[in-house]
C-alpha positions in Angstrom: 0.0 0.0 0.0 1.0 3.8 -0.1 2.8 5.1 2.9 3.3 8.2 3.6 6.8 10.0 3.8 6.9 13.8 3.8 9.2 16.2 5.8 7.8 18.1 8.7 9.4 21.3 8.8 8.6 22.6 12.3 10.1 26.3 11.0 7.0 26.4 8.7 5.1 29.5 8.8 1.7 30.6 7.0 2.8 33.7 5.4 -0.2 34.8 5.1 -1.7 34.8 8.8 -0.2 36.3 11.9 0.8 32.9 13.8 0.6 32.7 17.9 4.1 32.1 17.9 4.9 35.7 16.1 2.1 37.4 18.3 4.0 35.9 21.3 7.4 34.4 20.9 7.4 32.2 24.2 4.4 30.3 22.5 6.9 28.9 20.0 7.6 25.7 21.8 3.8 25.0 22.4 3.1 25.5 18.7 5.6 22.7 17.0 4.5 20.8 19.7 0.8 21.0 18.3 2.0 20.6 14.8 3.8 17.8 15.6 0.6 16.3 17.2 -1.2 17.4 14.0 1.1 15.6 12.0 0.7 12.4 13.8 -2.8 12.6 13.7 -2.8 12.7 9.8 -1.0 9.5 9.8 -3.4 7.6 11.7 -6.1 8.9 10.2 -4.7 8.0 6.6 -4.4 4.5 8.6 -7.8 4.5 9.3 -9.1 5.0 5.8 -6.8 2.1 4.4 -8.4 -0.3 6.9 -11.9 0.9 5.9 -11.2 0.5 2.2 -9.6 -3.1 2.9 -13.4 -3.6 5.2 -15.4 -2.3 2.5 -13.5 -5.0 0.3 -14.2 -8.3 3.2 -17.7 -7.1 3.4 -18.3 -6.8 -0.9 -19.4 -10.3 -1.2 -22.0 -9.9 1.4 -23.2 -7.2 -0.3 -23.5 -8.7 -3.8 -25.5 -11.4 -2.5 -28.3 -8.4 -1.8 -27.3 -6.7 -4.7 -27.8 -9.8 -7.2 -31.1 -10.4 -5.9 -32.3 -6.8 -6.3 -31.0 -7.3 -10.1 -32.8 -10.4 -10.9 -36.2 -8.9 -9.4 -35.3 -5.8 -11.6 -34.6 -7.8 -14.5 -38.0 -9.9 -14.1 -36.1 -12.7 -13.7 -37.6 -13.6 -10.8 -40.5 -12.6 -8.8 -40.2 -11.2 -5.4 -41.7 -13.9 -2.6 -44.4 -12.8 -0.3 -41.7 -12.7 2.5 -39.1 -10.4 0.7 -42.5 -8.0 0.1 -43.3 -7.9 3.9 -42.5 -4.5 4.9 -43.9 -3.7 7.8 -42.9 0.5 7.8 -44.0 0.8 4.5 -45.5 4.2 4.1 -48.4 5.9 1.9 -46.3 7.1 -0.7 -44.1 4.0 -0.5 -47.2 2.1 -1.7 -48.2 4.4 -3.9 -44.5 3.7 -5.6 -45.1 0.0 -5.8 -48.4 0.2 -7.3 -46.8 2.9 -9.9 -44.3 0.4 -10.6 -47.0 -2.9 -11.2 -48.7 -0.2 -13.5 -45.1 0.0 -15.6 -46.3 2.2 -18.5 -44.3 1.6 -21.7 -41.6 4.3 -22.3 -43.0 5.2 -25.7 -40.2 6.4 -28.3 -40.7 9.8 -30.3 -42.8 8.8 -33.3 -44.2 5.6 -31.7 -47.9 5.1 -32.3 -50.2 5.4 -29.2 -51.4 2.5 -27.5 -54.9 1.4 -27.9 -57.1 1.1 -24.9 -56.7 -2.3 -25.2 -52.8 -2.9 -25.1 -53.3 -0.1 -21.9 -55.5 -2.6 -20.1 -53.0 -5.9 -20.5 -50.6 -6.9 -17.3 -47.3 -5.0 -17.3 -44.8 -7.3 -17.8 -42.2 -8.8 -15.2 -39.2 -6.5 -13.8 -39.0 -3.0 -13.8 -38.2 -1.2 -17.1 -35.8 2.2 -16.9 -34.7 0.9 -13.1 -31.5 2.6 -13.5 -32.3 5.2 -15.9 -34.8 6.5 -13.3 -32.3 5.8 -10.8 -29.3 8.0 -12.3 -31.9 10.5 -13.3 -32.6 11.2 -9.7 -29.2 11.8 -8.5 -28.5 15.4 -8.8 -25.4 15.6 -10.3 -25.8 12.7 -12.4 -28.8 14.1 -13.6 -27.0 16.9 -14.9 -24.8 14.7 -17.0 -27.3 12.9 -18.5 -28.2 14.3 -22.5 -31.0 13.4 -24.7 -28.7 10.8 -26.8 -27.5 9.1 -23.3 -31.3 8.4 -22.0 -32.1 5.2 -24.9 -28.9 3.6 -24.1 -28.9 4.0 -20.6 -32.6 2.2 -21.1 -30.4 -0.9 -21.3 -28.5 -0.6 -18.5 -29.5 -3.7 -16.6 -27.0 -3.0 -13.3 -24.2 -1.3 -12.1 -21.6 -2.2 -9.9 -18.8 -1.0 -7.8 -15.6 -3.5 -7.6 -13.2 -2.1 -4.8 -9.0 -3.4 -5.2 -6.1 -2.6 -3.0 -2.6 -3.4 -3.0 0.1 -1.2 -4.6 -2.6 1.0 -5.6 -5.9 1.6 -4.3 -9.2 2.3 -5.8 -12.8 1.0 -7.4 -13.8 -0.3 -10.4 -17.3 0.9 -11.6 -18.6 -1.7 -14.4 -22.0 -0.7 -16.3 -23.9 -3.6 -17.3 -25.6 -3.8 -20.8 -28.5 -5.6 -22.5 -27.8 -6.2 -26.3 -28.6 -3.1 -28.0 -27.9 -1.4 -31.2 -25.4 0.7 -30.4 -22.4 -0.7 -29.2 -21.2 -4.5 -28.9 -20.0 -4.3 -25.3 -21.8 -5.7 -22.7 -20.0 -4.1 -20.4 -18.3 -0.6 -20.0 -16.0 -0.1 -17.4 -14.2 3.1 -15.2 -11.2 2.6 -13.2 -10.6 5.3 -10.3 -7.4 5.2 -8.6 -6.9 6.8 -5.0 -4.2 8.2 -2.9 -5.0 7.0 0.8 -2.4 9.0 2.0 -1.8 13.1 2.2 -0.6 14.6 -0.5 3.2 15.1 0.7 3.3 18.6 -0.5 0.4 19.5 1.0 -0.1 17.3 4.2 -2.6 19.8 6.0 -5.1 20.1 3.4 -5.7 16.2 4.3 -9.6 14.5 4.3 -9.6 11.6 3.5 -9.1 9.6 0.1 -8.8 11.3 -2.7 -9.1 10.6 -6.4 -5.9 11.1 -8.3 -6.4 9.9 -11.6 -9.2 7.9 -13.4 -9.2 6.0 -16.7 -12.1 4.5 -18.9 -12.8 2.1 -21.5 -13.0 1.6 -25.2 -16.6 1.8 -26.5 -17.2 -0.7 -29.4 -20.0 1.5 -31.5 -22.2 0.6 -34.3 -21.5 1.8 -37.5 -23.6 5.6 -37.0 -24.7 5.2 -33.4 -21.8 7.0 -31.6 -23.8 9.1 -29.0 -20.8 10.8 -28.2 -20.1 12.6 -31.3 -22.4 14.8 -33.0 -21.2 15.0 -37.1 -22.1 18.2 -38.6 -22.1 19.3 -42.5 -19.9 22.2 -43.4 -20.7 24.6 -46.9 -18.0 26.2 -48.5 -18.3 28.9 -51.1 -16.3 28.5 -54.5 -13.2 30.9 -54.8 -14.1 33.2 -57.3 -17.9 32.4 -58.1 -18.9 33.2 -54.8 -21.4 29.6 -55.3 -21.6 27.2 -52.4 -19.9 23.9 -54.2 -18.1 22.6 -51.5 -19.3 20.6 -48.2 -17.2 18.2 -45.6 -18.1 16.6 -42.7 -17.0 17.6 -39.6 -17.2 15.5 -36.1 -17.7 17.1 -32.7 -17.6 15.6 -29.3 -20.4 16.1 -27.0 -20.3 16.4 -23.6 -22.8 13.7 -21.8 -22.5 10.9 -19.3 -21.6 8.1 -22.4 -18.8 10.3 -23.1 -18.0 10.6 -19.1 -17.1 6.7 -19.0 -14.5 6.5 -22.1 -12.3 9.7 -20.8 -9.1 9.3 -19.6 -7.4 11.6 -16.9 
C-alpha cells in the first residue's frame, strides 16, 4: 500500500496569517508541539481509511448477494416472494411507488404510435423497465450529466456495480452492465478510479480523506452511426471566385454527456 513519507518542517510558517508564535514568541515551543501532534494525527487517520477501504472490500461479497437479488427482481427474472414484500414501515407514498411500478407504462419512443385502450389494459410485464435510468436520473449531479442521446442507451442498463482493489494502488472499479442493444457491442463498460490514501506530501494539512488522483475509462465498441458521443455536422463552403456554395465536408464534434464521461481518460 501507499505510505506516507513527507518532511515536517517545524520552521514552517503561513505567510499569510499572523501565527501565535509571532504574536508571542514564548508560545513557540507549544506550537511545534501542536504541529507535531497534527502531523501524527494525519498518519493515523490516513491508517484509518486504508483499513476501511480493505473492510469495505471483506464485506463486498456480502453485499453482492443483496445486490444480485435486487438485479434479478429488476430484470424480471424472478418474482419477489411474499416474505421479501413484507414490509412492515412501509408508508403511503411507498405504496403508492409499488403500485406505480406494477402499472409499468411503456416508455414510448418519439414517433411511436399510441397505445390502444386495449394494449393499456394488458398486465405489465415482469421487472422494472428504466430501473437505473430512473435511478441515475434522480441523483442530482448525475442528472445533470445525463443528455437526450445518453437516455435510450442507458434504457439498457441492466445493473451497475462498484468493484473495490487494494494493493500497490488503491481504488474501485465501476462496471455498467448492458443488455444487447444497437449501439455498441459491449456488454459491459468499465471506469477505473485510482486513489491516494495518504496526504498529499506537499500538502499534508489540506488532508480529508481519500482522494481521487487519476481515473481512466474504457474503449466503447460503436455501431457503425450510433456513436452518442459525437455529433457530425455538414460544413458549406463557397467557391473561390464564383462566390457559389460547391463545396461541403463533414466535420465530427464531441459532445459532452455521461456516455462520453465513461470512455475519458485523466
Amino acid at each position: 500500500g501507499e505510505e506516507f513519507e513527507t518532511t515536517w518542517n517545524p520552521e514552517e510558517k503561513f505567510s499569510n496569517r499572523v501565527t501565535a508564535e509571532q504574536s508571542h514568541p514564548c508560545l513557540a515551543g507549544v506550537s511545534d508541539v501542536c504541529r507535531r501532534r497534527e502531523f501524527r494525527s494525519l498518519e493515523i487517520e490516513s491508517e484509518f481509511y486504508r483499513e476501511l477501504h480493505d473492510l469495505e472490500m471483506r464485506y463486498a461479497d456480502r453485499f453482492a448477494e443483496q445486490l444480485n437479488r435486487r438485479q434479478q427482481i429488476v430484470l424480471g427474472s424472478v418474482e419477489p416472494t411474499d416474505e421479501e414484500a413484507d414490509w412492515p414501515e412501509t408508508t403511503e407514498s411507498e405504496v403508492e411507488l409499488a403500485n406505480l411500478l406494477r402499472e409499468k407504462p411503456e416508455v414510448r419512443q418519439a414517433g411511436d404510435a399510441p397505445q390502444s385502450e386495449q394494449q393499456l389494459q394488458q398486465p405489465a410485464g415482469p421487472g422494472v423497465p428504466g430501473f437505473w435510468l430512473t435511478a441515475l436520473k434522480n441523483v442530482d449531479l448525475l442528472s445533470q450529466m445525463i443528455r437526450d442521446q445518453d437516455e435510450p442507451i442507458l434504457r439498457h442498463l441492466t445493473d451497475i456495480k462498484v468493484i473495490t482493489f487494494s494493493g500497490e494502488q488503491s481504488g474501485f472499479v465501476l462496471e455498467f452492465h448492458f443488455s444487447p442493444n444497437e449501439y455498441f457491442s459491449n456488454s459491459m463498460l468499465t471506469k477505473h478510479y485510482y486513489l491516494r490514501m495518504v496526504p498529499d506530501p506537499e500538502h499534508p494539512w489540506d488532508y480529508e480523506g481519500p482522494e481521487i488522483v487519476r481515473c481512466s475509462g474504457c474503449e466503447i465498441l460503436w455501431k457503425a452511426g450510433k456513436n452518442a458521443t459525437v455529433k457530425v455536422v455538414r460544413k458549406v463552403q463557397k467557391h473561390r471566385g464564383s462566390g457559389r456554395s460547391e463545396l461541403s465536408r463533414r466535420l465530427s464534434r464531441r459532445i459532452r454527456s455521461l456516455t462520453s464521461s465513461i470512455r475519458q481518460r485523466r
